[in-house]
C-alpha positions in Angstrom: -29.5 -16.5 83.7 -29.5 -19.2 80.8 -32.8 -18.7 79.4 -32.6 -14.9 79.7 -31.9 -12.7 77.1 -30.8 -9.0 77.8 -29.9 -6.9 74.5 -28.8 -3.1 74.0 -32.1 -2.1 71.9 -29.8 0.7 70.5 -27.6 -1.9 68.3 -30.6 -4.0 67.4 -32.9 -0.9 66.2 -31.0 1.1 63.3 -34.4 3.5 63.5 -37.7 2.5 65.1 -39.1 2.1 60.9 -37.3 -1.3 61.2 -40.5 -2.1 64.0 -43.1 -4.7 62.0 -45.6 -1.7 62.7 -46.9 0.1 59.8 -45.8 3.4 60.4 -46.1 5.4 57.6 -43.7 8.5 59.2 -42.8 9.5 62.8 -40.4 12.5 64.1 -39.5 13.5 67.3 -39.8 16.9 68.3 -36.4 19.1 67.9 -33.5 18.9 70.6 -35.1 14.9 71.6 -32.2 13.1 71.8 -31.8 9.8 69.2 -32.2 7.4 71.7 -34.9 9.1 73.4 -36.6 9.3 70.2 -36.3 5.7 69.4 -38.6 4.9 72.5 -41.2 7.9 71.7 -41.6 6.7 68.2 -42.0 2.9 69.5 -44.8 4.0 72.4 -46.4 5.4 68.9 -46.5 2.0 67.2 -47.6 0.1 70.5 -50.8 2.8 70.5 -51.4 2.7 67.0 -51.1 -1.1 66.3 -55.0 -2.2 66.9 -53.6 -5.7 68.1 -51.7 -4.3 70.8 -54.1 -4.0 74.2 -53.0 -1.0 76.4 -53.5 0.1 80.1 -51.7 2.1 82.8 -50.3 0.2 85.4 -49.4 2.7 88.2 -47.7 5.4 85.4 -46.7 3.0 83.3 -47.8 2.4 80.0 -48.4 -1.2 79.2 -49.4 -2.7 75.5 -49.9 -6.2 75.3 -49.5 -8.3 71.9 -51.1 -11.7 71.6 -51.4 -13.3 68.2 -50.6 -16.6 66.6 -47.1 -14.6 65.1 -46.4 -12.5 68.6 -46.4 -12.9 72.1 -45.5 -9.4 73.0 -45.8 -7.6 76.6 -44.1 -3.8 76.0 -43.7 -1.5 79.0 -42.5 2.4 79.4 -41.4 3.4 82.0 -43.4 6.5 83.7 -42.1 10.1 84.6 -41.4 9.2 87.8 -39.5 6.0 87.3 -35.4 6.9 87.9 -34.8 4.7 84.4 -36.8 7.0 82.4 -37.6 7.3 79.4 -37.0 3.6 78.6 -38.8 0.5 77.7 -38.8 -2.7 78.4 -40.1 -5.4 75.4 -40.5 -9.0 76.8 -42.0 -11.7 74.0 -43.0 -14.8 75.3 -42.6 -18.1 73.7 -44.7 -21.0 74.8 -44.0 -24.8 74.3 -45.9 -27.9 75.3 -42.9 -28.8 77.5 -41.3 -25.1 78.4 -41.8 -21.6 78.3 -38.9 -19.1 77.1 -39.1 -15.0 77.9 -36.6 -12.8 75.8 -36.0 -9.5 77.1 -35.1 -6.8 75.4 -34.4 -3.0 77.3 -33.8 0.3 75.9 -32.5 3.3 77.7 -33.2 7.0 76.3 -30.4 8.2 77.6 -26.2 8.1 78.0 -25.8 7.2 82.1 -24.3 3.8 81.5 -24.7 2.9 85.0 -28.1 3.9 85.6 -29.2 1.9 82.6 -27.0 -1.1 83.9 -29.1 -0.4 87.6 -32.1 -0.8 85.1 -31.2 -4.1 83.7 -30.3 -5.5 86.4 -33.6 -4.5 88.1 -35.5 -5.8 85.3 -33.2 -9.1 85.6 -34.6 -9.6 89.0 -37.9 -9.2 87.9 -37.8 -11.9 85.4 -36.3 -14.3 87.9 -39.8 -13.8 90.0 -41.3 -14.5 86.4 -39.4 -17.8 86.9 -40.6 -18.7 89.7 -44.2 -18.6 89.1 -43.7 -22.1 87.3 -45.0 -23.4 84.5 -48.5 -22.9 83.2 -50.0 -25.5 81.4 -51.8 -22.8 78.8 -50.1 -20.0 76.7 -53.2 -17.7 77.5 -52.4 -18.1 81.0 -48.9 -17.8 80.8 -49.1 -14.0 79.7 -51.8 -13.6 82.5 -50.1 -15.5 85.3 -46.9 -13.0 84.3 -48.5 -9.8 83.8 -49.6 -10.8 87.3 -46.1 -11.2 89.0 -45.1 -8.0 87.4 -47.9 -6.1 88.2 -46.3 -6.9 91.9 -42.2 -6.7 91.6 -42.4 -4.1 88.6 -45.1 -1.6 88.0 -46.3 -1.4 91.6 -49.7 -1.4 90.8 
């Protein structure tokens, strides 16, 4: 998995605040857990940011990022989904000669192991992202992978 990148979200986000969104306050509503809240409070800044283009792809929420600073495709997970809440945060890098996707997953919730069953699901998922190949425009780099996942993550 050299050019993957799979981080616990809970040690790299002290409090959602630390997002680049401008969010001038956010609370959870009482008895959400900490973790749980983390995700809620980041669905708020993808809807809120006016750069960020949202849909629904089959339940889950999708918010797309694509400026000159970020190359951001979020998604969170829906009801149904046996990993939810949680949210997965891809960004995209894009060179003349190679393309990069870090990964970035977090779980609203204790169960170690069906978090782990999530990563490694969304591991899979990024090797189909692999596969594709390489596009030969960053524009239709985000297109040709919201495309595979469309098919081997959201269903839809």
């Amino acid at each position: 998995m050299g050019q993957w990148k799979y981080l616990a979200l809970a040690a790299l986000f002290s409090g959602c605040t630390s997002q680049p969104a401008k969010i001038e306050s956010f609370q959870c509503a009482e008895g959400v857990s900490p973790k749980e809240c983390r995700i809620e409070c980041l669905r708020h800044f993808t809807t809120e940011d006016p750069d960020f283009q949202r849909y629904d792809a089959n339940g889950w929420l999708v918010a797309v990022k694509m400026t000159e600073e970020d190359r951001w495709l979020w998604a969170f997970t829906p009801a149904s989904h046996p990993a939810h809440p949680a949210v997965i945060r891809r960004s995209l890098f894009w060179l003349p000669t190679a393309s990069r996707i870090e990964t970035v997953v977090l779980c609203g919730f204790e169960d170690e192991a069906r978090c782990q069953a999530f990563l490694d699901e969304v591991s899979r998922n990024n090797d189909a992202i692999r596969e594709m190949g390489y596009p030969e425009e960053p524009a239709y780099y985000m297109y040709e992978v919201i495309q595979t996942l469309r098919e081997v993550e959201w269903g839809a």
